[in-house]
N, C-alpha and C positions, 0 to 999 in steps of 0.2 A: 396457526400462522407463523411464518418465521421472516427472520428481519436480520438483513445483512447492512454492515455500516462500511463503507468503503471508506479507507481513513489513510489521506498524505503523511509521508513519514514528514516530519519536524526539518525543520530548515539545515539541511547539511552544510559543509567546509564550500564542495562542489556549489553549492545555491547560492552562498554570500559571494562569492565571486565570479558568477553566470556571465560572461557578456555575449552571449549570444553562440558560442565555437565550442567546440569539444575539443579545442586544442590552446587553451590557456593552459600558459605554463606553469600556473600555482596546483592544474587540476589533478585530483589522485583519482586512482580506479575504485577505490573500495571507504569512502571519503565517513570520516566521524560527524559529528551533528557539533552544531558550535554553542556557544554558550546559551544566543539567543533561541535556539532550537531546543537546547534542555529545559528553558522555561517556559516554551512553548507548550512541549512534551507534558511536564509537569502541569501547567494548566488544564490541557487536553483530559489526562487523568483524573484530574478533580472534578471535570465537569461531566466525564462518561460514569464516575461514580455516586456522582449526586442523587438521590431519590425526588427530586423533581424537578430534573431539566430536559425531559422527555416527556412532554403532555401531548405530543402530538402521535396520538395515536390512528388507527383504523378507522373511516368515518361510521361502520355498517357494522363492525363486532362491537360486543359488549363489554369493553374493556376498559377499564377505570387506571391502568397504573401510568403513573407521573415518573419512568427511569427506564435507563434505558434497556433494563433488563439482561445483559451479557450475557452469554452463556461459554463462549469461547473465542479466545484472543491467538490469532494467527498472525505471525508476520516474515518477511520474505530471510533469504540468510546473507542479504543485503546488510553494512552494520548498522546505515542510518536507520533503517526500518526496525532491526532488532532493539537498539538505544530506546527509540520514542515507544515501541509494544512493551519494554520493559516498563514503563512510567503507568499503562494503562494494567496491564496485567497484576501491578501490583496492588495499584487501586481499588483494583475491583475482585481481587484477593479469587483470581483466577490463574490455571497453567498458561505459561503460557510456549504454544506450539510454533514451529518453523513449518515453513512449506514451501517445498524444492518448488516449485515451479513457479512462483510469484513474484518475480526478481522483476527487474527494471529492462524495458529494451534496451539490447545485446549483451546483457549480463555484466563479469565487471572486464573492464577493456582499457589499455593505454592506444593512445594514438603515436603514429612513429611520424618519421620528419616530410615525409608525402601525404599527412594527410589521414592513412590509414589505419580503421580500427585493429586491433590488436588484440585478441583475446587471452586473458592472464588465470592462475588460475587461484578459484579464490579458497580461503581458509581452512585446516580442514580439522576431523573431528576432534583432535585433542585441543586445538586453540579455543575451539569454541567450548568445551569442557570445561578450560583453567578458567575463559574470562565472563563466558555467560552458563554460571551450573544450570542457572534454571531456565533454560532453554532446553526444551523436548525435540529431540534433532529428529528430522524423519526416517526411515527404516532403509530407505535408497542414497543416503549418503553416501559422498565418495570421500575415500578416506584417504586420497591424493589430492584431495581438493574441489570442493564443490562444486565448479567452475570448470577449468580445466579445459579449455575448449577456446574453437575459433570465436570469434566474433560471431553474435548471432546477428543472423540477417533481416531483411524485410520480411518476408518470406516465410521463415521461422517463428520469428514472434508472432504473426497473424495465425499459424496453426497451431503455437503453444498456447497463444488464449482461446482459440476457442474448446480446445481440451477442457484448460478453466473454468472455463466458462460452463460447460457441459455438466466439467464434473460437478459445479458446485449448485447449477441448477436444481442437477439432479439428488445431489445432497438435500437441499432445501427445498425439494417440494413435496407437501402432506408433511412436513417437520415442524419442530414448535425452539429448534434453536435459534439464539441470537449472535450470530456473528461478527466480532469487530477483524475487519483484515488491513493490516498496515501494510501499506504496499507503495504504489510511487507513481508519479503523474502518466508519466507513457501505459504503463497498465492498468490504471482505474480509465481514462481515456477509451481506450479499447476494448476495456470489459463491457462498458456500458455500451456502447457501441456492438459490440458482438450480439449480448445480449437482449437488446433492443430492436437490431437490427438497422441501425443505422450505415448508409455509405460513408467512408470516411473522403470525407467532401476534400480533396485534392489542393486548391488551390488554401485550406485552413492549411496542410501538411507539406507544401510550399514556403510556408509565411515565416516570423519570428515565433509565434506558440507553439507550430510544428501540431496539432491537435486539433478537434472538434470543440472539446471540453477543456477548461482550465481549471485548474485546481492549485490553492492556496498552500501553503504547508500547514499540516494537522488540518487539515478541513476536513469537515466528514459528511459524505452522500450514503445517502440510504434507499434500497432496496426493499420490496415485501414483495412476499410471495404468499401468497393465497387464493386457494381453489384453484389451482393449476395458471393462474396468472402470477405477473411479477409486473408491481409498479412500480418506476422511479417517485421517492416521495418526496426529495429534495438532494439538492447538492452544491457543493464547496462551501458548504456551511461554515463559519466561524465567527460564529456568535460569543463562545469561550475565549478568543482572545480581545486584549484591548490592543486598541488601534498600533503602538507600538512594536506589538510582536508580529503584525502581519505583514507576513515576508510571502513571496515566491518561490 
């Protein structure tokens, strides 16, 4: 059996100051995680390291263990996503790996003065060399810039996850990995959804959530896959924070 955690990156700069617009003028394209977000982070670690804060196991296999059993720690080349994978990765004294395609809908982007996304291009491999060594970059990096590119569209992101999606089904079926993937609300949204098969119900994608699913900063939903099924087992978990660190 293998067991995917789909895990919000920690409260970014971008988060504490949300009101609703992608065109706050505090807003960065490629935004750091704020204080409250690094204790978030740090929580989040200590609890996915713990040997027994995972008891909730498979109701039908015979499996006794109380953790969450990691096997490998993925996070987007997003920085808020790299910051908080860094917190878990080390906790659980795993690599930990980038993965070019798990970035946040449209990538990283400025808005100009009508309104319009902007596509910017993001960091490229020496930056991420000086300031994160222990980030395992992927083999398709562009060493112009990660990024590098228009705004992604509607369009785009619904056939980049389901790529995702595919591939990582197809990673984990008949597997016995465990997966934590830091990633960001628009794309756990959508993954589940893909992989489910959910409609993405229009008039949620209308509204202020913009989303089917909502999801907490460092919340973690979880996936299994067994015997050629995949159940959702739970989601926007955040049982690991106290009530003061729970941000949006």
């Amino acid at each position: 059996m293998a067991k995917l955690y789909l895990i919000r990156h920690a409260q970014s700069e971008n988060n504490a100051i949300w009101d609703g617009s992608d065109e706050h003028p505090e807003r960065r394209p490629d935004p750091e995680i704020t204080e409250t977000g690094h204790q978030q982070a740090r929580t989040l670690a200590e609890h996915l390291a713990h040997p027994q804060m995972e008891p909730r196991q498979h109701p039908f296999l015979p499996v006794k263990e109380t953790h969450f059993g990691l096997t490998h720690v993925y996070c987007s080349l997003m920085t808020r996503s790299i910051l908080t994978a860094e917190y878990v990765s080390k906790a659980c004294d795993l690599e930990l790996q980038a993965h070019a395609e798990i970035f946040e809908k449209h990538g990283i982007f400025d808005v100009d003065s009508n309104g319009n996304l902007q596509g910017l291009p993001g960091p490229d491999r020496e930056y991420f060399g000086e300031r994160f060594p222990r980030l395992k970059l992927p083999q398709e990096f562009n060493d112009d810039g990660w990024w590098n590119r228009s705004a992604e569209d509607e369009s785009a992101f619904l056939q980049r996850m389901r790529s995702v999606v595919n591939e990582i089904r197809q990673r984990l079926t008949d597997s016995d990995d465990c997966i934590a993937l830091v990633a960001h609300g628009d794309f756990i949204d959508q993954f589940v959804n893909e992989l489910m098969g959910v409609v993405r119900h229009q008039p949620n994608y209308d509204n202020h959530w913009v989303a089917n699913w909502t999801f907490h900063n460092t919340s973690i939903s979880r996936i299994d896959f067994v015997n050629g099924a995949h159940n959702v087992v739970y989601m926007n978990r955040i049982d690991h924070l106290p009530n003061e660190l729970v941000t949006w």
